[in-house]
N, C-alpha and C positions, 0 to 999 in steps of 0.2 A: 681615180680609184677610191671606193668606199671603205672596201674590205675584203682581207684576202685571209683567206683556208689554207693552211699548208699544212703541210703531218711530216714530220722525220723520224728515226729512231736513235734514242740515247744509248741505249746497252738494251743486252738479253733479255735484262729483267730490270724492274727498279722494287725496291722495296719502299713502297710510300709513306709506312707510319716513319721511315726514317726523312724522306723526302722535307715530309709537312714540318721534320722542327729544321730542318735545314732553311726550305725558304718563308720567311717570315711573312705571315697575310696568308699563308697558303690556308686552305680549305681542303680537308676530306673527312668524307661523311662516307664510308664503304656502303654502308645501307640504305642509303639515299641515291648514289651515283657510284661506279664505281673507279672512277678516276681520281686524281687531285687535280683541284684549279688555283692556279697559281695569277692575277690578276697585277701588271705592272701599269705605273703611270707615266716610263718613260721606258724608252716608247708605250702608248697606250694599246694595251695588248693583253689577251687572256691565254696563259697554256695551259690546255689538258695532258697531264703526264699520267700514264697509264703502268698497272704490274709488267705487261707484255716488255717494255720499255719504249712505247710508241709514245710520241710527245702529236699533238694538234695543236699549233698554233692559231688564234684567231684575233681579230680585230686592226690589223694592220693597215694601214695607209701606203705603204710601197714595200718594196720584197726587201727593200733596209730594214724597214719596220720589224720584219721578220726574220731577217737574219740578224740583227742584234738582239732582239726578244733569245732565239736560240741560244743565240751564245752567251747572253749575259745567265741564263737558268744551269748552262751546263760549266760555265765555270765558277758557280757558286758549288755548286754540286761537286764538282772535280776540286775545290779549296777544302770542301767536307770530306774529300775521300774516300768519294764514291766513284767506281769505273765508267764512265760516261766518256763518249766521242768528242772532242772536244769541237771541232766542226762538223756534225753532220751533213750529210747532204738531204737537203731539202726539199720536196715536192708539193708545188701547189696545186691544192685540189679543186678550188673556187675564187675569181673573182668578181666581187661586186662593184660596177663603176656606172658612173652617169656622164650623162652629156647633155647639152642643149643644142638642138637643131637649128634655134635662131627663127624659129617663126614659130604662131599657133597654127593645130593642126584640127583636121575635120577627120574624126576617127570613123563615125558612119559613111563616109564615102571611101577613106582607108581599107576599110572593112570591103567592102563593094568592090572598089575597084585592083586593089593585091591579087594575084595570084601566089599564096603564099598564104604558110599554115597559120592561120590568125582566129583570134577566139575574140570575140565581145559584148560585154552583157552589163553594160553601163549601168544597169539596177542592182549588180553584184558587186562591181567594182568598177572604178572608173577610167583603168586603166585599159589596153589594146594590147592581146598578149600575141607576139609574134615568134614563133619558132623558127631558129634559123638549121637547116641541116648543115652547110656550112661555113664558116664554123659551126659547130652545135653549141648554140649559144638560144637565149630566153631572155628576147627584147621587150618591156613596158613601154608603151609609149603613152605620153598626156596630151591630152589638149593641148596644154602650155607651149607644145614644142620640149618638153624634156623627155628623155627616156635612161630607163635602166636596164642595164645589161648584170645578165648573170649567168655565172657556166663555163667564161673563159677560163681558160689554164696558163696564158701570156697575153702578153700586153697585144702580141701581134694579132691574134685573133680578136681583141678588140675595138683594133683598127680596122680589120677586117668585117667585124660587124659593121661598125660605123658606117662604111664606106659602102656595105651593099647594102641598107635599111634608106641611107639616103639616093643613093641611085634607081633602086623599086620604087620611092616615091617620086623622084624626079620624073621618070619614064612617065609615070602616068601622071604627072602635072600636080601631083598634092602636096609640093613642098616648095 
């Protein structure tokens, strides 16, 4: 996993100009964005904390990443005395993960030979963009043999991609 999207909510509301002296490094600019961005480097991780009191979480490497990002924001916040959840429940909106297939691959014959929603236009980009309906997931594949996967919501439909992108290729002998 690259990177994962989650959004939770801390309270009703947040008051942000209070927010921003509470966590230190935080960022808001109301006339620029209208969130605050609060940027940690352990775990390496950016939250959007919103007035609504909707927090986004991003840049995490496992759903630890993201559950301690959480909790470490909402109990600085709850030591400032502010009404915040002190464990949210969390929802992951997006992950980004890669993998290696373990061979190079021939995307103009990929192309040809898929039966399966595939875009490619190697003078735009160089990647082989496959849409999976299920999972509904948005496979990259390279030459290299590496691909990115984006759009999961768990790990399991990851494997699930995984496991039908290599099989489609198998079937037709391109991998």
């Amino acid at each position: 996993m690259q990177n994962i999207v989650a959004s939770t909510q801390f309270a009703d509301s947040l008051d942000l100009h209070a927010v921003v002296s509470i966590l230190e490094g935080s960022q808001y600019e109301s006339e620029r964005f209208p969130g605050l961005v609060y940027r940690m480097k352990k775990p390496k991780t950016a939250l959007l904390l919103f007035k609504t009191g909707k927090v986004v979480c991003t840049g995490g490497k496992s759903l630890d990443d993201v559950r301690e990002s959480v909790d470490i924001v909402a109990g600085k916040l709850l030591e400032a005395g502010m009404p915040v959840e002190r464990h949210p429940e969390i929802a992951v909106q997006n992950i980004v993960a890669v993998c290696d297939l373990g061979t190079e691959l021939n995307l103009n014959n990929i192309t040809i030979s898929l039966d399966l929603d595939v875009e490619y236009e190697p003078e735009q980009f160089p990647g082989l963009v496959l849409r999976l309906e299920d999972p509904k997931i948005v496979c990259l594949l390279f030459g290299s043999g590496k691909m990115v996967l984006t759009g999961a919501k768990n790990t399991e439909d990851l494997d699930r991609a995984v496991d039908s992108v290599e099989e489609a290729l198998g079937r037709c002998g391109l991998l």
